[in-house]
N, C-alpha and C positions, 0 to 999 in steps of 0.2 A: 504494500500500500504506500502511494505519496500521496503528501497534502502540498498544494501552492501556497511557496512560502508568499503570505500578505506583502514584503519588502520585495519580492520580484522585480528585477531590472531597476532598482533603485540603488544608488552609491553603495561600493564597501564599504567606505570611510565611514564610520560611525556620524562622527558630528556634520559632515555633509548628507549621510542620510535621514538625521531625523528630520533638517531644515527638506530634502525633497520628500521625506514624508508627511509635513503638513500641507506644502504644497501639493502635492497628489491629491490629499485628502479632504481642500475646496473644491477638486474639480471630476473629483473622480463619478461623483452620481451628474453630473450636467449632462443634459437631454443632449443626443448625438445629431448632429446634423451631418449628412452625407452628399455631398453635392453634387459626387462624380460616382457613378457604379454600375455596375449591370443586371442586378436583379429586376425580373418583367415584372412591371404592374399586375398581371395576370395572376400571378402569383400569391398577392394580397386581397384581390377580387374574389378570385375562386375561393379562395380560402382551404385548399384543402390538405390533407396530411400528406406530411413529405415522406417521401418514399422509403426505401429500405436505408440501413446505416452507408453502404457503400456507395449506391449514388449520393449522399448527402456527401460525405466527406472525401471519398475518393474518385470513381470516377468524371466527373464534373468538375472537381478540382488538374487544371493542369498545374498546379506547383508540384503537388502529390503524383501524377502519373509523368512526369517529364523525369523525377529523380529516380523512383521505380524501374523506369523504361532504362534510365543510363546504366541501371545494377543488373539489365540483361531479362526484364520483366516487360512481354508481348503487350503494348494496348489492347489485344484483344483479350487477353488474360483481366484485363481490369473492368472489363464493361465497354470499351471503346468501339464503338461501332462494333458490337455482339452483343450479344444475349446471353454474357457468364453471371453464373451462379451468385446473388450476390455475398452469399456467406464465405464462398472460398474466395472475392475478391477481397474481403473482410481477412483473410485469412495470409492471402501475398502478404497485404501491408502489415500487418503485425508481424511475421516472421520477418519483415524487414525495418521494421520501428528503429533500430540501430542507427540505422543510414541516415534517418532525418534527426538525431541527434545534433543538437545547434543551430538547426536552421530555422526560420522564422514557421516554416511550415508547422512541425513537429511544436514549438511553442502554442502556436495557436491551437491547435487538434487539443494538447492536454488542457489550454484553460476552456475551451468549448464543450469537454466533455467534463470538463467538475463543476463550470460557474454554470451551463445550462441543463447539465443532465445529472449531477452531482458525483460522477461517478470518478474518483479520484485513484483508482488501481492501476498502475501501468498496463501498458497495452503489451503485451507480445503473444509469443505462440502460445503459451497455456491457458490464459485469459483472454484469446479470442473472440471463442463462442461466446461466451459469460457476459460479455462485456456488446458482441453485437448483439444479443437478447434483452440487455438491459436498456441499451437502446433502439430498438424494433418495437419495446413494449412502454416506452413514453410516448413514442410518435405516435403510437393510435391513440394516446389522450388530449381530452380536446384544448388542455394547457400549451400542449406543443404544437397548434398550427399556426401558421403562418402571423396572423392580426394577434392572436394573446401574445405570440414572442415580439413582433413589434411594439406594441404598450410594455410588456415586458424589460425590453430590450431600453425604453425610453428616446425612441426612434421620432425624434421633431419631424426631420427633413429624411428625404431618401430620393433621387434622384435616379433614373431609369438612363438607359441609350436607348435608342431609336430609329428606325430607318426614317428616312425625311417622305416618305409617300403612307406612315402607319397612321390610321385612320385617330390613335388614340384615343377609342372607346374605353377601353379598361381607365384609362385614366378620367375622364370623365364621369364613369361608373362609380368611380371611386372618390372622387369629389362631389357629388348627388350624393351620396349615400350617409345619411348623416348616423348612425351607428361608427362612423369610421372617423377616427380623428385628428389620424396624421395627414401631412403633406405629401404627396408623391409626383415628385415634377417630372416631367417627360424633357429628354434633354435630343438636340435635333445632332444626327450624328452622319453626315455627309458623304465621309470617304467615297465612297461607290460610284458616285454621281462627279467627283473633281477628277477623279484620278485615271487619266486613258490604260492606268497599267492595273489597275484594278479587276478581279474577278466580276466577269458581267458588265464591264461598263457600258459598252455599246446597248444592249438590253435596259440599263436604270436609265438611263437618259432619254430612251424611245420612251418607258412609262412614264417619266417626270413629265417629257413636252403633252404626251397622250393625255395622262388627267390633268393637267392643269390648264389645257387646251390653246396653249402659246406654242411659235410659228416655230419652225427649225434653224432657226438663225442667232445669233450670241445674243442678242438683245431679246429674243424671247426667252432661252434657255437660263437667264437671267432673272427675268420676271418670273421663271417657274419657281427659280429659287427660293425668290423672294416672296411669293405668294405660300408655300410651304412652311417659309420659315412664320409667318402671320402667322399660320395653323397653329403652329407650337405655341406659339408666343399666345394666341387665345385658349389654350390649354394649358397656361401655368409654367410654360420652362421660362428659364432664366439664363441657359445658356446650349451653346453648339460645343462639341471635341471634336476634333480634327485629328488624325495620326497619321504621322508621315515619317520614312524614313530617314528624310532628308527636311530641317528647317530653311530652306530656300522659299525666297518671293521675288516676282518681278513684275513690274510695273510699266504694261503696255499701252497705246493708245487704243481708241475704240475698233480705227480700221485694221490695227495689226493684232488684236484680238480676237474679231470677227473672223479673218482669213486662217488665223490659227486654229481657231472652233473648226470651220471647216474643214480643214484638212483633218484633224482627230477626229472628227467626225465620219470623213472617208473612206479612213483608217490610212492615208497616207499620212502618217506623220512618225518619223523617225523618233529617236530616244532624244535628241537636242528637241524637238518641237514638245515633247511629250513633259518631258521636263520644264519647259515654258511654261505650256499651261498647268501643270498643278502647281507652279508658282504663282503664276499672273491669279489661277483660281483662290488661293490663298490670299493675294489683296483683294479680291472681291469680296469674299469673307469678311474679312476687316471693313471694309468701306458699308458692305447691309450691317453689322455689328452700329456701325458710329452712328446710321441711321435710325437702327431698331431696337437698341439697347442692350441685346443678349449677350452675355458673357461670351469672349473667343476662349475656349482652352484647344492647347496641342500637345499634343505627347505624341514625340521624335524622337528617332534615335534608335529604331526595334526593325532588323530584315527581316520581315516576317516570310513563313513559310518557307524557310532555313530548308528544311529536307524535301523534298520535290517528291520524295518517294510515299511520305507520312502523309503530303498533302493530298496525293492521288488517294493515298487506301481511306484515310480518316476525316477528310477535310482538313479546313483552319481553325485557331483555337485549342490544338489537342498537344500542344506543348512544346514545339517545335519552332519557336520566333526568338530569335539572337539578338543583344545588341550593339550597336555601332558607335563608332567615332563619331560626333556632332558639333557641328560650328553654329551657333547663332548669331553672334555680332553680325557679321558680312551678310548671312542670309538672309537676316532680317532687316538689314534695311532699308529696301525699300519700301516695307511697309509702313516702318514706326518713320521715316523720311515723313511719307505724308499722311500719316494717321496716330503717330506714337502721344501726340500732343492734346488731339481729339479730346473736351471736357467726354466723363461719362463712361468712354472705352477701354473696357476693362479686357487685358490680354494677357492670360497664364501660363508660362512654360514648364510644360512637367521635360526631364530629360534623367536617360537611366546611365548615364556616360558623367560619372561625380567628376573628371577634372572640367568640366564647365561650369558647375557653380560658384567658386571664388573667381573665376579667371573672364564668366559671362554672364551668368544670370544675374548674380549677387549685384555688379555695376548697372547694368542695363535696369535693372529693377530700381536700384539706387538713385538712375537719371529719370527716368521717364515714367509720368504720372500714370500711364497706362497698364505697365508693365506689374504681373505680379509673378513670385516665385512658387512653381507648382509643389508642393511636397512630394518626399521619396514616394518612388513609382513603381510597381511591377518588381521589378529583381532586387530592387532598394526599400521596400518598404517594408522595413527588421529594424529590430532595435539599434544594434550597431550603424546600422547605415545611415538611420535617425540621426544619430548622436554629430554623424560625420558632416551631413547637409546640415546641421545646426552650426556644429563648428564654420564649416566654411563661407556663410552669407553673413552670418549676424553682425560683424566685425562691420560689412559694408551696408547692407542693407536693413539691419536691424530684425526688428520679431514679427511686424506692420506690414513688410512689405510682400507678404506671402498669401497661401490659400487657405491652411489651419488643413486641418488632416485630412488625407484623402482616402478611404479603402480600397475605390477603383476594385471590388470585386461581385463574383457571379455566387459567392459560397455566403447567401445568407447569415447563416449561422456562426458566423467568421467575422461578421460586422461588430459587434460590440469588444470583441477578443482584441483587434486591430485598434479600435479608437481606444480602448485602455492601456495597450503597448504606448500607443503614442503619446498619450499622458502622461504615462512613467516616463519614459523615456527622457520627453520636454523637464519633466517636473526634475527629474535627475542632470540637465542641461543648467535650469535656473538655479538649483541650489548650489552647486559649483559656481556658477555668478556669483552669488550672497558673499559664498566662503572666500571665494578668491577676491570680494569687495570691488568688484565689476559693478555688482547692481545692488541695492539694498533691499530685505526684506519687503517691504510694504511695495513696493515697484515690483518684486517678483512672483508678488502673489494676486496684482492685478492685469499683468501680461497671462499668466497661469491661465485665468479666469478668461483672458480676451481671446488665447489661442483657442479654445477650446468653443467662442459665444462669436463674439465682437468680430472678429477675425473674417472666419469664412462669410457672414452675414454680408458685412460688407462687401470684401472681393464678388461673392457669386451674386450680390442685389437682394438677399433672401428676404429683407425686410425684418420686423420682430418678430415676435414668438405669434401662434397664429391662435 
């Protein structure tokens, strides 16, 4: 049997940890707000009980089957596109629990199984079965679906992704429904529609001009956009994400626009042309943004679909996206050139490549009112890497100039695990200020407070408590 020591991820230093354990301990019950994720609205609509323990925590999880697959364990063996057993996929991951020893993964799975299901035994092969029955037999109680673990959970905000043509009923369903009392914003998520290299592009773009009934020409495929993006915007979002492997923009005129559409359009357009437009399309972005309010974020810097072999048998998504070296100064400016200054334009870089936060984000965020610093992302978002992105901005850009935490994930039940790492974490950042007389007590426990409230509110537009 283990119990979670209460001091988790908080300073060894005795007299540095008690100063981050009363800071923890303002901020630790504050309602979570989530502004970037992928959990479907659908999901809190229907309301229904979540499946077996291994689709909850493993299969669906690619942090979990991308580390699995590297120890020589088939996707198919996990649930991945087949129909395996889920007790013996229950069964890989525990005889392999070793492996995720230290990583952010293996962290969150132990506090999700003692803070929500209280079951504090370590996982491996002897305690397998035991342990997937004890949970198989909470999920059919009606405490463990979906809306009691959100009120549960203390879930203010939760924000969805989106394709830009989703009719967003669920989301409306779920604003009508007065039983239901969170927020659930729908966030408009474009890739498909910018990118000529994109899976389907030719196809999303025939649907966009199709239903929004604008002509085939860059001024109409424009106005589809824009008429899309209204959609969301009268559904409650607050913002678009963007993800590109490359933060590159370029800033053309209307007729060398027009004739670039064209040709991507024709499918004549080379990789120099292709590259144009998901730049040029990325100022477009920004310019509806300065118009229409909605938060810009982008998360760059990930080759996705790394194995060409994974993507054919499994699709995208199943654990196979690497990342990259990233430059934003240079790529970005032609945007922030003629939009960085825009009152209202709110533009967040997430990047999973840490030598560009002290050397780019941190200044660029520093100068430009627009500019905010995205938090650790995807392969960064762990304690350690926490601690790391704290160290290297704050020096320039302070605690203000960022998004306040981001989960960025699909693993529901992983949402409160995450926003609490990141409090410790922070809370373990500011007491080291105190001690080292950086910041003083009362200054670090009203940052504490704002990273966690004030913060993202601002950045994403959230408004106050609803």
């Amino acid at each position: 049997m283990t119990t979670l020591d209460p001091d988790r991820l908080l300073p060894a230093d005795p007299g540095t940890r008690a100063v981050a354990r009363e800071l923890y301990a303002a901020v630790a019950e504050a309602p979570i707000l989530s502004p970037h994720g992928h959990v479907p609205a659908g999901l809190l609509l229907e309301d229904r009980p979540f499946g077996d323990p291994a689709e909850l925590f493993i299969t669906r999880d690619h942090y979990v089957t991308r580390l699995l697959h590297a120890h020589g364990v088939g996707l198919p063996a996990l649930g991945v596109g087949s129909g395996a057993d889920p007790r013996e996929v229950w069964r890989i991951f525990a005889e392999h629990a070793d492996s995720f020893a230290g990583t952010a993964s293996a962290y969150w799975i132990r506090d999700e199984l003692a803070t929500v299901f209280g079951i504090e035994e370590t996982v491996d092969a002897a305690s397998a079965d035991r342990i997937h029955d004890e949970i198989a037999a909470r999920l059919a109680e009606p405490a463990f679906r979906p809306r009691a673990l959100f009120d549960r959970f203390r879930i203010e905000v939760l924000a969805t992704t989106d394709d830009p043509l989703d009719d967003l009923a669920a989301h409306a369903a779920l604003r009508a429904d007065p039983a239901f009392r969170g927020r659930v914003l729908p966030t408009f998520r474009p890739d498909r529609y910018l990118d000529p290299d994109a899976i389907g592009f030719p196809d999303a773009v025939d649907r966009l001009l199709g239903e929004t009934g604008e002509r085939e020409r860059f001024d109409g495929y424009l106005r589809a956009l824009q008429q899309r993006r209204e959609h969301f915007l009268a559904h409650g979002a607050v913002s678009l994400d963007i993800g590109v492997a490359e933060p590159w923009t370029l800033d053309l005129d209307s007729a060398e626009a027009s004739a670039l559409f064209d040709r991507v359009r024709a499918g004549d357009a080379g990789p120099a042309d292709r590259r144009a437009f998901r730049g040029h399309m990325l100022l477009q972005m920004a310019r509806m943004s300065v118009e229409d309010g909605l938060v810009m974020t982008l998360h760059a810097g990930v080759l996705r679909n790394h194995s060409s072999a994974t993507l054919a048998a499994y699709g995208p998504d199943t654990g196979h996206d690497i990342p990259v070296a990233t430059e934003y100064t240079r790529g970005l400016r032609p945007l922030l050139e003629r939009y960085g200054l825009e009152p209202g334009f709110h533009l967040v870089l997430f990047a999973v490549d840490e030598t560009v936060y002290s050397r780019e984000l941190a200044p660029l965020a520093g100068f430009y009112p627009s500019v905010f610093i995205g938090a650790p992302w995807w392969f960064l978002d762990a304690p350690d890497a926490i601690q790391r992105w704290r160290s290297a901005i704050t020096e320039t850009a302070g605690f203000f100039r960022t998004s306040g935490f981001i989960d960025d994930t699909r693993a529901f039940l992983s949402i409160p695990a995450r926003h609490d790492a990141a409090r410790r974490a922070d809370s373990g950042f500011l007491a080291r200020s105190v001690r080292e007389g950086r910041i003083d007590l009362p200054t670090a426990e009203r940052i504490a407070r704002a990273l966690v409230d004030d913060v993202p509110r601002r950045t994403f537009k959230l408004g106050g408590p609803r």
